[in-house]
PDB file of N, CA, C, O and CB in Angstrom:
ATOM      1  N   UNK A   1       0.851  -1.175   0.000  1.00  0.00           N
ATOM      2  CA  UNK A   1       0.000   0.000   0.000  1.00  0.00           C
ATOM      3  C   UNK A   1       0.893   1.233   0.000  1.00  0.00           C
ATOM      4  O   UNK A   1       1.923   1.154   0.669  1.00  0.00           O
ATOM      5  CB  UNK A   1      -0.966   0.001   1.223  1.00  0.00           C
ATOM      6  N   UNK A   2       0.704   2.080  -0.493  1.00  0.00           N
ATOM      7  CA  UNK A   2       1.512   3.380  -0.695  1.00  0.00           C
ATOM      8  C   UNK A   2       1.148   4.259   0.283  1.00  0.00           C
ATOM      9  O   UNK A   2      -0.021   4.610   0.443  1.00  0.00           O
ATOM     10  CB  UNK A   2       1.324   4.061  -2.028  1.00  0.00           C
ATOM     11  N   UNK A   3       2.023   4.625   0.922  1.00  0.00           N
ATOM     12  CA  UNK A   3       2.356   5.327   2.616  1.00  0.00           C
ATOM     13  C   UNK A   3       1.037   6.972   2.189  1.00  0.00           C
ATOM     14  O   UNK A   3       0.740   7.652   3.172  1.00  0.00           O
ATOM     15  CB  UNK A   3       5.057   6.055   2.950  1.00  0.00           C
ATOM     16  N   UNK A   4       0.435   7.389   0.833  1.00  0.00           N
ATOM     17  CA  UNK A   4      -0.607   8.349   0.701  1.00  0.00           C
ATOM     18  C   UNK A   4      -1.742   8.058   0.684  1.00  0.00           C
ATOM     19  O   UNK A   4      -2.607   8.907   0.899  1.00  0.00           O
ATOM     20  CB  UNK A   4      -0.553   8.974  -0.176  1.00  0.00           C
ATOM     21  N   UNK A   5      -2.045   6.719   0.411  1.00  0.00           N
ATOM     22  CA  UNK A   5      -3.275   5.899   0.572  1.00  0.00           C
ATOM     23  C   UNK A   5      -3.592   5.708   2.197  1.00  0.00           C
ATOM     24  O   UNK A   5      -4.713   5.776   2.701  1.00  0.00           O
ATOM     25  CB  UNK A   5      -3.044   4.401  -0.201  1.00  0.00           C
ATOM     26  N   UNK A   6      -2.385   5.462   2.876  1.00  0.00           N
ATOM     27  CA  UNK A   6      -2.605   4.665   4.038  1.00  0.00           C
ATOM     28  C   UNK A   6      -2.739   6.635   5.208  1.00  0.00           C
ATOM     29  O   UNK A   6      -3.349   6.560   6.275  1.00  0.00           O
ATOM     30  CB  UNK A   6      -0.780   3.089   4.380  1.00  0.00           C
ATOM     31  N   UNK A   7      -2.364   7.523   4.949  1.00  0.00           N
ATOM     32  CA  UNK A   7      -2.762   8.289   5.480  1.00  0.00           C
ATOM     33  C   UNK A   7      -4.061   9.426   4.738  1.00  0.00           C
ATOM     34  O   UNK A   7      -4.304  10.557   5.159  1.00  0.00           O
ATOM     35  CB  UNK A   7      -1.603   8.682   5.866  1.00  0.00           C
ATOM     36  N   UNK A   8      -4.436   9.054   4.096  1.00  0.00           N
ATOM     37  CA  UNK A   8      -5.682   9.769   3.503  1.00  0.00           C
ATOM     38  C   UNK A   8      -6.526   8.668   4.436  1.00  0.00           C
ATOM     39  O   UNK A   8      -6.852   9.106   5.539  1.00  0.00           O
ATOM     40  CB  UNK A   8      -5.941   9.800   1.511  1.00  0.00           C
ATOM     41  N   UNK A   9      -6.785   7.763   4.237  1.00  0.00           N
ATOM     42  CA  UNK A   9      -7.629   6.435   4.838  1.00  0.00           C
ATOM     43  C   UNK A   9      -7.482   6.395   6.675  1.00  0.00           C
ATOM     44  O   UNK A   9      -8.214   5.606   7.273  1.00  0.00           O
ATOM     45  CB  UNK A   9      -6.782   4.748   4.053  1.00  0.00           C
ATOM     46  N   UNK A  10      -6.511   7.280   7.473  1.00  0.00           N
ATOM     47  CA  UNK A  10      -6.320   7.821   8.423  1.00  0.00           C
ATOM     48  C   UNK A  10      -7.244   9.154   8.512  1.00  0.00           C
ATOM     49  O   UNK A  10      -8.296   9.544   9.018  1.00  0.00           O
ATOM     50  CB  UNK A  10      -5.002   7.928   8.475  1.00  0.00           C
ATOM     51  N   UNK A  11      -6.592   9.427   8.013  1.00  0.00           N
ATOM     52  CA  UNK A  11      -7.803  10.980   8.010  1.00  0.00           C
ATOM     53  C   UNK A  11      -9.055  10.956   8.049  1.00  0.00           C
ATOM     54  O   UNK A  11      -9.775  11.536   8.862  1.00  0.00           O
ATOM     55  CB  UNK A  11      -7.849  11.844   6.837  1.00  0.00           C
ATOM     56  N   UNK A  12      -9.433  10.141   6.984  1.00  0.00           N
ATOM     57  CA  UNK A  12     -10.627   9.938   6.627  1.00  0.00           C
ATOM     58  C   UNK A  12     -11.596   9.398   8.122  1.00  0.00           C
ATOM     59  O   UNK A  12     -12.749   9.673   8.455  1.00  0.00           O
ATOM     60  CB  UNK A  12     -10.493   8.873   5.355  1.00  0.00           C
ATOM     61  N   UNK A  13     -10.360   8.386   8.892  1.00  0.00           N
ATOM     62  CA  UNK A  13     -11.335   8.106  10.121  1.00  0.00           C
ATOM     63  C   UNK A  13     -10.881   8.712  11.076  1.00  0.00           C
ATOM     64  O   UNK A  13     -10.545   8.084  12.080  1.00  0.00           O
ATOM     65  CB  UNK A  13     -11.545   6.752  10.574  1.00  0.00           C
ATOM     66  N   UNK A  14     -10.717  10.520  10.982  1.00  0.00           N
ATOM     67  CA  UNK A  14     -10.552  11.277  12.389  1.00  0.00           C
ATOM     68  C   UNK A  14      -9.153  11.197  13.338  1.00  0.00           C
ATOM     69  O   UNK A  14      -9.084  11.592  14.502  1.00  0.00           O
ATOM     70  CB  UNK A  14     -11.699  10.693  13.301  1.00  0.00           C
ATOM     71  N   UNK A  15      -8.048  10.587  12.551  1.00  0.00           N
ATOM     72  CA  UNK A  15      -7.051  10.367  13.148  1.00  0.00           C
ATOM     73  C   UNK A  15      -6.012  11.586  12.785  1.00  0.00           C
ATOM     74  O   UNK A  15      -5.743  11.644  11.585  1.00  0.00           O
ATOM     75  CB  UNK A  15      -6.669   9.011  12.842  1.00  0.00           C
ATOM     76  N   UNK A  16      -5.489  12.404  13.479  1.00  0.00           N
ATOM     77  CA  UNK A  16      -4.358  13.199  13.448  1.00  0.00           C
ATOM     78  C   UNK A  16      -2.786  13.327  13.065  1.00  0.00           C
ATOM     79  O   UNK A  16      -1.885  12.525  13.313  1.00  0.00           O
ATOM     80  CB  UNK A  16      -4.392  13.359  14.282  1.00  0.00           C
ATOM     81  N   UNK A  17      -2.758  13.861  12.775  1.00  0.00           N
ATOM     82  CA  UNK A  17      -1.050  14.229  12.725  1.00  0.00           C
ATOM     83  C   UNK A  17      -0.675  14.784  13.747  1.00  0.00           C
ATOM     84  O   UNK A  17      -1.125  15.801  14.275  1.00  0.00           O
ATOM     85  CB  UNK A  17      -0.518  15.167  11.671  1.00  0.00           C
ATOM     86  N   UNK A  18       0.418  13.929  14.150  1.00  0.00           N
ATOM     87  CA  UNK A  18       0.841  14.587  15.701  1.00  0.00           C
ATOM     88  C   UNK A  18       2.389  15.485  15.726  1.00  0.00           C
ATOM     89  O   UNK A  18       2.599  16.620  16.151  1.00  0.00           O
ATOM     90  CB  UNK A  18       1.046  13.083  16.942  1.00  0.00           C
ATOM     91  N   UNK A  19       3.289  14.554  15.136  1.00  0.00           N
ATOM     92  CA  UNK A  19       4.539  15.037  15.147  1.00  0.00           C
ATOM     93  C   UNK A  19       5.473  14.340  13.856  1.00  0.00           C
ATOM     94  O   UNK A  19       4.959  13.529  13.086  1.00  0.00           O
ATOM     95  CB  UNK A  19       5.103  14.742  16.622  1.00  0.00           C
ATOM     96  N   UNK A  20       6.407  14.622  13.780  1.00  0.00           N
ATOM     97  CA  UNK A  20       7.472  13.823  13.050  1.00  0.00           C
ATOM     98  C   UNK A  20       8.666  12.861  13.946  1.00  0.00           C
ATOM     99  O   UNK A  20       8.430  12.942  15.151  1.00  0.00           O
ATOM    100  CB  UNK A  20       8.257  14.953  12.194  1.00  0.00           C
ATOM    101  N   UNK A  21       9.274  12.418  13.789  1.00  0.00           N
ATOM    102  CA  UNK A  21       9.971  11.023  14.748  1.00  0.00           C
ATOM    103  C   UNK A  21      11.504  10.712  13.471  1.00  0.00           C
ATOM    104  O   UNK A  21      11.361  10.448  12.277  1.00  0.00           O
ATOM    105  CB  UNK A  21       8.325   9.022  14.862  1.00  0.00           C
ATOM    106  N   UNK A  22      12.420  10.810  13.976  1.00  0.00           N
ATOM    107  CA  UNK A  22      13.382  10.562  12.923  1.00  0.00           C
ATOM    108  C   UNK A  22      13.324   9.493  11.733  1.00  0.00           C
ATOM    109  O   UNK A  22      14.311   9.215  11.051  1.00  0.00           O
ATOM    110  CB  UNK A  22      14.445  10.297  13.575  1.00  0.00           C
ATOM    111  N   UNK A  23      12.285   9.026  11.590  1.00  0.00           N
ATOM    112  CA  UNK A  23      11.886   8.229  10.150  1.00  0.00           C
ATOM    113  C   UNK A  23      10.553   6.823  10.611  1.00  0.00           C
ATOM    114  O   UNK A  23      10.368   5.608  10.540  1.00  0.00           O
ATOM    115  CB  UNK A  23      13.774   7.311   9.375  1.00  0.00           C
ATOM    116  N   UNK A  24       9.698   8.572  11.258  1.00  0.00           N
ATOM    117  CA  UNK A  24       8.260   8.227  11.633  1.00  0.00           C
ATOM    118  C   UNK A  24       7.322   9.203  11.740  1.00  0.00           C
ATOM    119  O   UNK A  24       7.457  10.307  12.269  1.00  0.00           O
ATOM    120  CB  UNK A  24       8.185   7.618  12.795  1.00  0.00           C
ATOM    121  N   UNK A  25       6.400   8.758  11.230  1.00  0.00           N
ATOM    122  CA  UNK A  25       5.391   9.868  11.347  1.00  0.00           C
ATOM    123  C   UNK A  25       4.306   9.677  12.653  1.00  0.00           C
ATOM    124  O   UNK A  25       3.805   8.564  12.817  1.00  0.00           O
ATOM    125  CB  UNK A  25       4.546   9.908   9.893  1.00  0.00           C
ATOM    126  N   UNK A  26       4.054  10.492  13.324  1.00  0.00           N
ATOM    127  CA  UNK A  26       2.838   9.656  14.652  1.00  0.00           C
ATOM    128  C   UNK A  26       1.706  10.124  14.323  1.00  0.00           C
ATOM    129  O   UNK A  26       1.649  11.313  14.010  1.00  0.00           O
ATOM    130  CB  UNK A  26       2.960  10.038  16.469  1.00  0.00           C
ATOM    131  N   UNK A  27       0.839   9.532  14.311  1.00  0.00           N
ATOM    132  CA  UNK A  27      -0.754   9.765  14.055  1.00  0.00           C
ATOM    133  C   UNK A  27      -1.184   9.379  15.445  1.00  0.00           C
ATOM    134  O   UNK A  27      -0.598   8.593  16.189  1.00  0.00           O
ATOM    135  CB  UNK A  27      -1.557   8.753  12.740  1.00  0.00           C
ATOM    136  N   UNK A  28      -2.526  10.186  15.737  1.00  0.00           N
ATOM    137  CA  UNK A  28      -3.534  10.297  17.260  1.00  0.00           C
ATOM    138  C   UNK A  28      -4.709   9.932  16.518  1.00  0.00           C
ATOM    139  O   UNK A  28      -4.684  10.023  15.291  1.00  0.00           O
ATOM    140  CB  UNK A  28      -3.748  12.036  18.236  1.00  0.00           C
ATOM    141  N   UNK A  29      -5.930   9.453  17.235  1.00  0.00           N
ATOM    142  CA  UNK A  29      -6.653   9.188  17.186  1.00  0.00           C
ATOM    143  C   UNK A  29      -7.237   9.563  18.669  1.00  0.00           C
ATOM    144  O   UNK A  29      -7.134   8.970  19.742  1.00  0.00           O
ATOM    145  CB  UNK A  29      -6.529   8.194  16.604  1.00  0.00           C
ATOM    146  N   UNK A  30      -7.957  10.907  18.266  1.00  0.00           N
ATOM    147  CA  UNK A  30      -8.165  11.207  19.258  1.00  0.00           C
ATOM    148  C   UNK A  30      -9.869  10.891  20.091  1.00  0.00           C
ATOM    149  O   UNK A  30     -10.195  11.329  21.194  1.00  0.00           O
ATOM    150  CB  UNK A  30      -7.691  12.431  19.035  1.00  0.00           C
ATOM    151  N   UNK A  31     -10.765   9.984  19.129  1.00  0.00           N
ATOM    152  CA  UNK A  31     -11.880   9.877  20.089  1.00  0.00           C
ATOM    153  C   UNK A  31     -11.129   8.099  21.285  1.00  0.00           C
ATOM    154  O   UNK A  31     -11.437   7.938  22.465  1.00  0.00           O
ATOM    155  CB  UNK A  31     -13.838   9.581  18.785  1.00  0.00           C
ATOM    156  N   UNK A  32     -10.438   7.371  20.685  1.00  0.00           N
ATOM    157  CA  UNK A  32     -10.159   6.798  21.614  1.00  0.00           C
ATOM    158  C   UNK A  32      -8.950   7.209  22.105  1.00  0.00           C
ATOM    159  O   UNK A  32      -8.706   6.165  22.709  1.00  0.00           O
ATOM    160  CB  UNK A  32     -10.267   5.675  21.406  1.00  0.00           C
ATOM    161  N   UNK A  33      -8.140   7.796  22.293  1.00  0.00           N
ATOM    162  CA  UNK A  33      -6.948   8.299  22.501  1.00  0.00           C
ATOM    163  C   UNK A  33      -5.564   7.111  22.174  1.00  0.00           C
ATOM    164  O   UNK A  33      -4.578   6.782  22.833  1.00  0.00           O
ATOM    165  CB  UNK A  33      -7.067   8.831  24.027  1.00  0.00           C
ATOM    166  N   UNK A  34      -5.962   6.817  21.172  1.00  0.00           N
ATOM    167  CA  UNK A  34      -4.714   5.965  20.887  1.00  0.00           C
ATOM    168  C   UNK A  34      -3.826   6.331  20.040  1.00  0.00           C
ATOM    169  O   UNK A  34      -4.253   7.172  19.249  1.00  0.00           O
ATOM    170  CB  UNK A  34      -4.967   4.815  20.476  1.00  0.00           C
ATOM    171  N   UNK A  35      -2.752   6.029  19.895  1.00  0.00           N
ATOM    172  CA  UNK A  35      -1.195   6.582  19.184  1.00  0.00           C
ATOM    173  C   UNK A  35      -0.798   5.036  18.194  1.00  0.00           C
ATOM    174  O   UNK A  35      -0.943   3.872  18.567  1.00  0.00           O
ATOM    175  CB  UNK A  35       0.435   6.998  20.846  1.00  0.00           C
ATOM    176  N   UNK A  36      -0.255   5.553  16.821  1.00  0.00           N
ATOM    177  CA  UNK A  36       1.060   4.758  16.566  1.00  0.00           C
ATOM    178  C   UNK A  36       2.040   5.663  15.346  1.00  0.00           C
ATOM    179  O   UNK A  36       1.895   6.864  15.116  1.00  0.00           O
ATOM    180  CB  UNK A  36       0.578   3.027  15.933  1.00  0.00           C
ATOM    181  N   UNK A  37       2.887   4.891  14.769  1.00  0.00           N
ATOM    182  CA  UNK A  37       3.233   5.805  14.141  1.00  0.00           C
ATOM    183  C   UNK A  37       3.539   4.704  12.597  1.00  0.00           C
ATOM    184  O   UNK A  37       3.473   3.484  12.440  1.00  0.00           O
ATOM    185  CB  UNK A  37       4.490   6.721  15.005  1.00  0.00           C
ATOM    186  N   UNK A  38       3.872   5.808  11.699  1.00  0.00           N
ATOM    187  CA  UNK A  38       3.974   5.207  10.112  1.00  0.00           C
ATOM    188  C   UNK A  38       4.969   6.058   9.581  1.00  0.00           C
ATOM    189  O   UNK A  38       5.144   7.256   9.362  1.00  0.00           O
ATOM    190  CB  UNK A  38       2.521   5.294   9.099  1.00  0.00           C
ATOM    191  N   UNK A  39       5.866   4.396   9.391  1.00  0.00           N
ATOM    192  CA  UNK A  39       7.070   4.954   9.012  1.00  0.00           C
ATOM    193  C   UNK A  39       7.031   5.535   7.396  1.00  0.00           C
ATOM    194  O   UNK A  39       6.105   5.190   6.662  1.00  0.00           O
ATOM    195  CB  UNK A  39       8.173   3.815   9.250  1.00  0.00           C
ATOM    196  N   UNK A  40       8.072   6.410   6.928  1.00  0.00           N
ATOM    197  CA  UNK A  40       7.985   7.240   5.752  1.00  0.00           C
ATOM    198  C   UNK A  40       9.221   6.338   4.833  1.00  0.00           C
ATOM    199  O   UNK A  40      10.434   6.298   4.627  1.00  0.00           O
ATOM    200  CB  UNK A  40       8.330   9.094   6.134  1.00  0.00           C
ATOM    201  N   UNK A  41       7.844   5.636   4.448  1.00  0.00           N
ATOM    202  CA  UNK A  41       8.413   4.291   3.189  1.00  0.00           C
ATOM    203  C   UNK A  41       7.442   5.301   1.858  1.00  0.00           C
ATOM    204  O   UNK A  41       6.694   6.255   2.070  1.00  0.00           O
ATOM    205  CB  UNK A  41       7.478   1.826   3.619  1.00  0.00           C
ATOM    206  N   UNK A  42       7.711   4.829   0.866  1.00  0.00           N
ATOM    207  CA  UNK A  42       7.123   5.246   0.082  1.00  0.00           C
ATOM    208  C   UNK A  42       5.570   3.841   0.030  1.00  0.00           C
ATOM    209  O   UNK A  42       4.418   4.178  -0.248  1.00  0.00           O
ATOM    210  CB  UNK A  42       8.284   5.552  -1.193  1.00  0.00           C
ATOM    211  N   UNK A  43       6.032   2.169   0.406  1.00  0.00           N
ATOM    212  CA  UNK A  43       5.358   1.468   0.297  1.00  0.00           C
ATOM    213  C   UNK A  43       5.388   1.298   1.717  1.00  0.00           C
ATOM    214  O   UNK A  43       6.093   1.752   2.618  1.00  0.00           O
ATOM    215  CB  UNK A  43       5.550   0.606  -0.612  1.00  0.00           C
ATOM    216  N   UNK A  44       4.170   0.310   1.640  1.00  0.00           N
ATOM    217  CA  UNK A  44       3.642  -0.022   3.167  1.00  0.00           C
ATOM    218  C   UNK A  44       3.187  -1.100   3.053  1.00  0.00           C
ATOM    219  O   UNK A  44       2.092  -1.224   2.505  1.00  0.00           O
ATOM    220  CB  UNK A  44       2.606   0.811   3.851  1.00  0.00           C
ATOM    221  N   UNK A  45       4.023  -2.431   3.627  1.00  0.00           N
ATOM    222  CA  UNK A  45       3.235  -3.530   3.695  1.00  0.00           C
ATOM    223  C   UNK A  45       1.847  -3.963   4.622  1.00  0.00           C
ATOM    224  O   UNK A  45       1.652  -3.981   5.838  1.00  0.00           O
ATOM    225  CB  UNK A  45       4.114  -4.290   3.922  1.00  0.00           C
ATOM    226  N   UNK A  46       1.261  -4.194   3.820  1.00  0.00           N
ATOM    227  CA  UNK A  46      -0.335  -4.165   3.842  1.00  0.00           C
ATOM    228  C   UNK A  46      -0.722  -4.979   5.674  1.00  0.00           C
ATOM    229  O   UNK A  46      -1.654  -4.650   6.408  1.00  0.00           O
ATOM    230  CB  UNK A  46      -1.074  -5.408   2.102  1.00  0.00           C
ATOM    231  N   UNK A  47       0.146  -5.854   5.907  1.00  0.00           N
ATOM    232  CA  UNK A  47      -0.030  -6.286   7.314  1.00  0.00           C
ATOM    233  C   UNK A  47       0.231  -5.102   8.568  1.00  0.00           C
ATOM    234  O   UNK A  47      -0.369  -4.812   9.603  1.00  0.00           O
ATOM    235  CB  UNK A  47       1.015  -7.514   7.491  1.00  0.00           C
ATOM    236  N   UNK A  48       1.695  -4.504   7.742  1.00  0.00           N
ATOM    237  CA  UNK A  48       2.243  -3.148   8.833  1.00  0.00           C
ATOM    238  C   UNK A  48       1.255  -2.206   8.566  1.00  0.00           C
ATOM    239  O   UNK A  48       1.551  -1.236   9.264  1.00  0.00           O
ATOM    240  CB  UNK A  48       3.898  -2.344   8.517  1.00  0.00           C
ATOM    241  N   UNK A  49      -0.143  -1.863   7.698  1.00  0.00           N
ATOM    242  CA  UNK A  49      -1.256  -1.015   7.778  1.00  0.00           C
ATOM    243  C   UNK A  49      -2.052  -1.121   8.494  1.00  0.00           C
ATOM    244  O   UNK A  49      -2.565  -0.327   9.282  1.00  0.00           O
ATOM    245  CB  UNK A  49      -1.816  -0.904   6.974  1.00  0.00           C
ATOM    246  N   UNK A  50      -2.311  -2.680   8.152  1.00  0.00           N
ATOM    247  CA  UNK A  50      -3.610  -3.339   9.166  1.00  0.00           C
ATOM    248  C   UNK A  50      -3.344  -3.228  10.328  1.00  0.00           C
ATOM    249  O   UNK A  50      -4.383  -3.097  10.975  1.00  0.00           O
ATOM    250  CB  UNK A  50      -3.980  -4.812   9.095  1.00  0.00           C
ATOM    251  N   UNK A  51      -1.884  -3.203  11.342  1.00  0.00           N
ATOM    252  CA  UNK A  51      -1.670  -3.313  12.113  1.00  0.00           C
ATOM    253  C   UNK A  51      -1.544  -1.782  13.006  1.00  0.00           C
ATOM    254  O   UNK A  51      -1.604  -1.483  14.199  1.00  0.00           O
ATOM    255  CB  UNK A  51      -0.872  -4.148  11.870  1.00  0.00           C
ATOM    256  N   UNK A  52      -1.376  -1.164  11.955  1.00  0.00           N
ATOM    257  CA  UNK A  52      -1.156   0.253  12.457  1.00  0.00           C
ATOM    258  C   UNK A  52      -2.961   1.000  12.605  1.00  0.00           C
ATOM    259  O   UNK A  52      -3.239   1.879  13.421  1.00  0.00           O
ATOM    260  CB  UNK A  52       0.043   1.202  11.076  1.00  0.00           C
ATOM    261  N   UNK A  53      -3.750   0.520  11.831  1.00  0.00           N
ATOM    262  CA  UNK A  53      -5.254   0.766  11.496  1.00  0.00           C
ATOM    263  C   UNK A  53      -5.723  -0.073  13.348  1.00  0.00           C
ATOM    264  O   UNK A  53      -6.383   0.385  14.281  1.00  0.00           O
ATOM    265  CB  UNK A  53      -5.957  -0.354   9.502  1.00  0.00           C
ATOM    266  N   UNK A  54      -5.069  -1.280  13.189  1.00  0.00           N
ATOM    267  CA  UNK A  54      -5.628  -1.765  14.938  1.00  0.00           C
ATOM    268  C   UNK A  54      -5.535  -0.745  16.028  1.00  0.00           C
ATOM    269  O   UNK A  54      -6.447  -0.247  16.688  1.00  0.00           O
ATOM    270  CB  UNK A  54      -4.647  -3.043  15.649  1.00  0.00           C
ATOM    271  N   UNK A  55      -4.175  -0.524  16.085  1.00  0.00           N
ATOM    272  CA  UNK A  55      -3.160   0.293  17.011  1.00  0.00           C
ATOM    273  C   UNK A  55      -4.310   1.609  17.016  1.00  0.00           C
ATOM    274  O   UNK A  55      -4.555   2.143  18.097  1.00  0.00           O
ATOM    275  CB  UNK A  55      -1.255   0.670  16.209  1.00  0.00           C
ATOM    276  N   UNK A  56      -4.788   1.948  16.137  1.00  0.00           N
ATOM    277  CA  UNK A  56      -5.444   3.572  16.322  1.00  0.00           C
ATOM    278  C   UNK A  56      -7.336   3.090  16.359  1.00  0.00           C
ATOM    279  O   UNK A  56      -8.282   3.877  16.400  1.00  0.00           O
ATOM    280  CB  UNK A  56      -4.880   4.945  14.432  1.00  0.00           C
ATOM    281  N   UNK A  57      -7.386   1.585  16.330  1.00  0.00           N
ATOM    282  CA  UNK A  57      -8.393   1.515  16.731  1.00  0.00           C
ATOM    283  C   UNK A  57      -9.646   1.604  15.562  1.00  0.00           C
ATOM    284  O   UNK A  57     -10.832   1.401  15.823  1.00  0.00           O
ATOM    285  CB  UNK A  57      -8.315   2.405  17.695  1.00  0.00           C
ATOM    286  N   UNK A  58      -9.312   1.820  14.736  1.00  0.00           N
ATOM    287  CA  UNK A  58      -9.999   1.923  13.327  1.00  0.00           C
ATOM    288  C   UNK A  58     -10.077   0.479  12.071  1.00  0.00           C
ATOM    289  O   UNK A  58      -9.428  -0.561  12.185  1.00  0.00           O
ATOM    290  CB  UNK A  58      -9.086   3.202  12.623  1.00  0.00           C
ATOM    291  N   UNK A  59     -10.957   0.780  11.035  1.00  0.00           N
ATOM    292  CA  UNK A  59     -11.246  -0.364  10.376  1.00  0.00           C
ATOM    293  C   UNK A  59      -9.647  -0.105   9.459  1.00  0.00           C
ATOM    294  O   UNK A  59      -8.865   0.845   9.455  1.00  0.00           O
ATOM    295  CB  UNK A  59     -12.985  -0.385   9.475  1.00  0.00           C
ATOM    296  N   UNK A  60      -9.644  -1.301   8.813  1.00  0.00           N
ATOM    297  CA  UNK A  60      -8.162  -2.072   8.415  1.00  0.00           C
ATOM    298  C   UNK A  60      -8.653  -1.308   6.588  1.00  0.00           C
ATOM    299  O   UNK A  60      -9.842  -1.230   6.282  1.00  0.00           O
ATOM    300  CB  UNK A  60      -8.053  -4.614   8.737  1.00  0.00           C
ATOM    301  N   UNK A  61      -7.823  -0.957   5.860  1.00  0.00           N
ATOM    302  CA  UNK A  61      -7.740  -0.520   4.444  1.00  0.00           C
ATOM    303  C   UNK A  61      -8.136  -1.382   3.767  1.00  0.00           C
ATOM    304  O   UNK A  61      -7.938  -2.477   4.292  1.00  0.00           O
ATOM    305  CB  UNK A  61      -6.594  -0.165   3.947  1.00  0.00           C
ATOM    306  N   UNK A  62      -8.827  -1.453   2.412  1.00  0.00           N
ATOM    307  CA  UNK A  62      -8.731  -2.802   1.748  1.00  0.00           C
ATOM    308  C   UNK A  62      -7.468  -3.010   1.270  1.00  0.00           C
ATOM    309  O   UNK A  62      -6.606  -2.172   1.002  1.00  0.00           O
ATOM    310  CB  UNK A  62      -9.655  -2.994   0.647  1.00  0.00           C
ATOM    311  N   UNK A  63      -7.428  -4.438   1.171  1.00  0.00           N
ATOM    312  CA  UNK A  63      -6.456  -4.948   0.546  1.00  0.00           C
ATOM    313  C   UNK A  63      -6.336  -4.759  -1.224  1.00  0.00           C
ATOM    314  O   UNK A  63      -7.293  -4.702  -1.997  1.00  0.00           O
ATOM    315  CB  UNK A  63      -6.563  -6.299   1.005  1.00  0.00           C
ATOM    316  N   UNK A  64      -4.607  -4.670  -1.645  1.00  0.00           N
ATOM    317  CA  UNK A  64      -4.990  -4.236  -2.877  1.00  0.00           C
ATOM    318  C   UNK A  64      -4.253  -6.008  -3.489  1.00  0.00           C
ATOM    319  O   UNK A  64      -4.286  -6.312  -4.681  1.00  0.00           O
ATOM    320  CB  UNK A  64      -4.180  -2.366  -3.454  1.00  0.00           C
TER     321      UNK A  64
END
């Protein structure tokens, strides 16, 4: 999955931009208050999405 897909599809479910991290980005999710972060790959393996989509508590991307 391409690291612009996987944060539009963040957004889309109310999750934030928090900070930058030396080769991480952190996203909030702030109605449950949960954190993770996504690293700045250009690709994103589709398990490290799903897993990051858990972490913030939100539904998982489709698979491409």
């Amino acid at each position: 999955m391409k690291r612009k897909d996987l944060i539009k599809h963040l957004s889309k479910n109310n999750c934030i931009f928090i900070r930058v991290g030396a080769r991480h980005s952190v996203f909030f999710n702030p109605l449950l208050r949960k954190s993770s972060t996504v690293p700045r790959h250009v690709e994103i393996d589709n398990f490290l999405a799903e897993k990051i989509c858990r972490d913030l508590g939100i539904v998982s991307p489709k698979r491409k």
